[in-house]
C-alpha positions as a Python dict, from the first residue, in 0.01 Angstrom:
ca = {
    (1, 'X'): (0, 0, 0),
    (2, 'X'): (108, -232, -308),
    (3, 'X'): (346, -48, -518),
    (4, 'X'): (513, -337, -608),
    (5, 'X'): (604, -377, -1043),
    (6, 'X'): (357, -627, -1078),
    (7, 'X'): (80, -457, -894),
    (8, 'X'): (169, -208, -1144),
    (9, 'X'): (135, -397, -1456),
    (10, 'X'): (-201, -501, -1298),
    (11, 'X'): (-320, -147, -1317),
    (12, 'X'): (-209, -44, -1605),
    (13, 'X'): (-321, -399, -1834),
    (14, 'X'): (-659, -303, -1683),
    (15, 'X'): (-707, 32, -1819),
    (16, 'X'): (-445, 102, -2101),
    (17, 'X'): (-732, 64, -2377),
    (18, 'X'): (-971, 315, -2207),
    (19, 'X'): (-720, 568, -2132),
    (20, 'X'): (-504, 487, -2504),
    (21, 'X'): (-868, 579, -2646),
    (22, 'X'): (-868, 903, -2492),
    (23, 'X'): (-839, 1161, -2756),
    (24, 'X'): (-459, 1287, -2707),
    (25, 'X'): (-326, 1024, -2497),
    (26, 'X'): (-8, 892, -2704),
    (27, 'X'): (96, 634, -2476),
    (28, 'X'): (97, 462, -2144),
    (29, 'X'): (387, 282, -1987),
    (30, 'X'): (568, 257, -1622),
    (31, 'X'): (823, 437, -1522),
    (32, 'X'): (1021, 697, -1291),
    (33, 'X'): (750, 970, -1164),
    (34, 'X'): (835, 1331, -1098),
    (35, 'X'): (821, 1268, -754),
    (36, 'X'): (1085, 990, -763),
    (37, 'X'): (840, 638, -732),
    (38, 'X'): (767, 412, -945),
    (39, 'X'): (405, 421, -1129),
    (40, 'X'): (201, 459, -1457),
    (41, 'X'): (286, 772, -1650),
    (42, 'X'): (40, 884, -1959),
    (43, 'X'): (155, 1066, -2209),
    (44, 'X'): (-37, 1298, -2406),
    (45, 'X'): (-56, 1541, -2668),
    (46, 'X'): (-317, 1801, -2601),
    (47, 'X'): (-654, 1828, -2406),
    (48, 'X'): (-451, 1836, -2033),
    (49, 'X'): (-803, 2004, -1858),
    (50, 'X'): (-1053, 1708, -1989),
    (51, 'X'): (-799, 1450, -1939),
    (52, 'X'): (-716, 1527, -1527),
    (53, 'X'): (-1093, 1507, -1505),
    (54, 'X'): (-1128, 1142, -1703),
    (55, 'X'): (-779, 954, -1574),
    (56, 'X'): (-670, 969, -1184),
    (57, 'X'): (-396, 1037, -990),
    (58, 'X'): (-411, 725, -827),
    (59, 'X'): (-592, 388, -826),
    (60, 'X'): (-449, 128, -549),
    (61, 'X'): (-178, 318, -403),
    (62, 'X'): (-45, 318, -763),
    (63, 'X'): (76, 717, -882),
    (64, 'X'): (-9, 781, -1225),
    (65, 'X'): (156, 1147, -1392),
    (66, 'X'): (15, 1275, -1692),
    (67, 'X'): (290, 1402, -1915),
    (68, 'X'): (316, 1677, -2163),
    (69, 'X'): (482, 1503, -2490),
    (70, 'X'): (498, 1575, -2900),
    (71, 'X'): (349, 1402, -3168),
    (72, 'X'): (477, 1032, -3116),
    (73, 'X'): (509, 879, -3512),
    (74, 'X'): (663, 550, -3599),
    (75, 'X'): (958, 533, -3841),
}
């Protein structure tokens, strides 16, 4: 199991674009998870249901949480 930050990184460089593209997704970073690890947390806006189905839970050992989040709008 390779939870390690840059295994991270790995993961999420590799599909940040696909998963940014996602209608609702706001962002993607790493970060503290619910469950107290370390992994890839997406942040979204709205469509939760078609979203579980089109990003995992997990690819590599790495934890990714989807995350319930406003409107994100730069200053």
């Amino acid at each position: 199991m390779d939870t390690t930050i840059e295994n991270i990184k790995k993961i999420k460089r590799r599909y940040e674009k696909k998963w940014l593209s996602q209608k609702g997704v706001v962002s993607v970073g790493i970060g503290i998870l619910s469950s107290g690890g370390t992994g890839i947390i997406v942040a979204y806006t709205d469509n939760l249901s078609r979203l579980e189905q089109q990003i995992p839970r997990q690819i590599n050992d790495v934890s990714i949480e989807l995350r319930k989040t406003d409107e994100i709008k730069a200053l």
